[in-house]
Residue frames relative to the residue before (quaternion, step in Angstrom):
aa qw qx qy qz dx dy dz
X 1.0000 0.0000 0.0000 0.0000 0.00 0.00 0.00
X 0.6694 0.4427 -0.4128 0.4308 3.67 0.83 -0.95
X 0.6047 0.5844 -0.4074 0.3562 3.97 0.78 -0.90
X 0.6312 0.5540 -0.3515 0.4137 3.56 1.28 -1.09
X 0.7555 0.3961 -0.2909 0.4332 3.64 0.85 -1.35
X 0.4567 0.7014 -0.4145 0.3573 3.77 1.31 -0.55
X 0.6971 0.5143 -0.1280 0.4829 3.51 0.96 -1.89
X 0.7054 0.3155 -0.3437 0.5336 3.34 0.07 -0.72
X 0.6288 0.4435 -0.4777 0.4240 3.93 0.33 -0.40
X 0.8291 0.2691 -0.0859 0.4825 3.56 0.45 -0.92
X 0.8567 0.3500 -0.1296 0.3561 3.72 0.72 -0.07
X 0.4069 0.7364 -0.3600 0.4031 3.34 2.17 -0.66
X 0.6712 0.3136 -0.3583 0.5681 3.71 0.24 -0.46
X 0.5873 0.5789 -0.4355 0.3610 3.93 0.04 -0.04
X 0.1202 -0.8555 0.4692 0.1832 3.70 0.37 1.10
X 0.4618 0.6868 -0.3753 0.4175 3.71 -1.13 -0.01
X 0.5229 -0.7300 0.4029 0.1768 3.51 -0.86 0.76
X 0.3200 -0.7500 0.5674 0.1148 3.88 -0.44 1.38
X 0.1641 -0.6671 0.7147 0.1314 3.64 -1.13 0.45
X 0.1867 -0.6944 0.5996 0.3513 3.44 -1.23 0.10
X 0.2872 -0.6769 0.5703 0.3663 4.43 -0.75 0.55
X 0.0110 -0.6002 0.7617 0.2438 3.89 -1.06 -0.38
X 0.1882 -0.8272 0.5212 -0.0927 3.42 -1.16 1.34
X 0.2759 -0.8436 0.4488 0.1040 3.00 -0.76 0.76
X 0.3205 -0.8286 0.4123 0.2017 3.16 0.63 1.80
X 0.5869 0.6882 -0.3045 0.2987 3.73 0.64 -0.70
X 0.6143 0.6290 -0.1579 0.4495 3.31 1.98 -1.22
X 0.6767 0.6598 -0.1829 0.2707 3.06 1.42 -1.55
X 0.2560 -0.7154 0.5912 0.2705 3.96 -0.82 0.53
X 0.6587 0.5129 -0.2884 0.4688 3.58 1.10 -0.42
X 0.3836 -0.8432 0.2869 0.2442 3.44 -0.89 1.17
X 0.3946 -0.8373 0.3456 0.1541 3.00 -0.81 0.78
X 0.1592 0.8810 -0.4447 0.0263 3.96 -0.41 0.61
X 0.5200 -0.7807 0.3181 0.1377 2.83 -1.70 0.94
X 0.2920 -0.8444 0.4234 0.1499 3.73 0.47 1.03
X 0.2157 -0.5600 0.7320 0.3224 3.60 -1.18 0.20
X 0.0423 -0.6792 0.7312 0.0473 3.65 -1.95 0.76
X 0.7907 -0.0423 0.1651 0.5880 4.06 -0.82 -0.08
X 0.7502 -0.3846 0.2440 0.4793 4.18 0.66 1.08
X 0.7945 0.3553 -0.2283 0.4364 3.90 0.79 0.19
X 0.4463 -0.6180 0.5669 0.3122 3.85 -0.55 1.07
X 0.0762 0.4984 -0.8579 0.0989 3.68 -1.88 0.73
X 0.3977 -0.5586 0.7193 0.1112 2.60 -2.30 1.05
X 0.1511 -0.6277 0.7588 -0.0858 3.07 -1.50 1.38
X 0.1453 -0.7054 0.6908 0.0634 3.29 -0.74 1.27
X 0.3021 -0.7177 0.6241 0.0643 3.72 -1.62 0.87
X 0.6898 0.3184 -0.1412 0.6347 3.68 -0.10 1.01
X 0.6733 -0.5428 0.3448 0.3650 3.26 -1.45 0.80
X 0.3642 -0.5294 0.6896 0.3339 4.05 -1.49 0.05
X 0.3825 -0.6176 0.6605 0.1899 3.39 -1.11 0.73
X 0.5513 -0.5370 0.5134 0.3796 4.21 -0.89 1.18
X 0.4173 0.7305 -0.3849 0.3796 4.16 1.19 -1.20
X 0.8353 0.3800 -0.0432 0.3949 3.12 0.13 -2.11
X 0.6513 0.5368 -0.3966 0.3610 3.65 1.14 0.16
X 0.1914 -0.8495 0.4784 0.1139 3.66 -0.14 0.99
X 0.7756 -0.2043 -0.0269 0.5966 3.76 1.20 -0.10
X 0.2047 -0.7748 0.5663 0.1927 3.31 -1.38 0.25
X 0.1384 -0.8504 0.4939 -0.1176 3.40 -0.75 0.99
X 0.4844 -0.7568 0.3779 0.2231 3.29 -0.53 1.65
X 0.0085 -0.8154 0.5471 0.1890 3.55 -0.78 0.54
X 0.6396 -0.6507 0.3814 0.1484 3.35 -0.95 1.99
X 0.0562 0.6742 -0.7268 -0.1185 3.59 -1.21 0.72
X 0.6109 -0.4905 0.5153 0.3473 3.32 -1.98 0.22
X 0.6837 -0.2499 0.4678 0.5013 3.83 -1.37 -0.72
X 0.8078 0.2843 -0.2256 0.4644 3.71 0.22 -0.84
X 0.7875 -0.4313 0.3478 0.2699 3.46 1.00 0.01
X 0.4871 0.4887 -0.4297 0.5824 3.81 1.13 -0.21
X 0.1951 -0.5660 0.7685 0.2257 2.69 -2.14 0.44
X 0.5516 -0.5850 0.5896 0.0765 2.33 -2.52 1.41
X 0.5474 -0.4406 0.5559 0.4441 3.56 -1.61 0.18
X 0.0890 -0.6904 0.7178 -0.0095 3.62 -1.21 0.52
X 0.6485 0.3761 -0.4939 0.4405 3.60 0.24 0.58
């Protein structure tokens, strides 16, 4: 739910297809940290993702007007 309300706040006017990565933080040489934003912790990774450290990619769905949708 937070990725859905995150995107559309910050990305819904950005046209063009969104993927979601699932990472594998464990893979990464680049450091990784958790941030506090509006009351809720996200990882923000600093430094490239090694191709390694991706474990899947997954399209992330918009409507007709442009919102993204939950996709899990």
């Amino acid at each position: 739910d937070r990725l859905v309300q995150v995107a559309n706040h910050f990305y819904r006017q950005i046209t063009g297809d969104f993927v979601v990565l699932s990472i594998e933080t464990d893979l990464l040489t680049s450091e990784v940290r958790w941030e506090v934003a509006d009351g809720h912790i996200f990882p923000h990774i600093y430094g490239p993702i090694q191709p390694e450290a991706i474990v899947a990619v997954t399209a992330f769905p918009r409507n007709p007007s442009g919102h993204f949708l939950p996709f899990m």
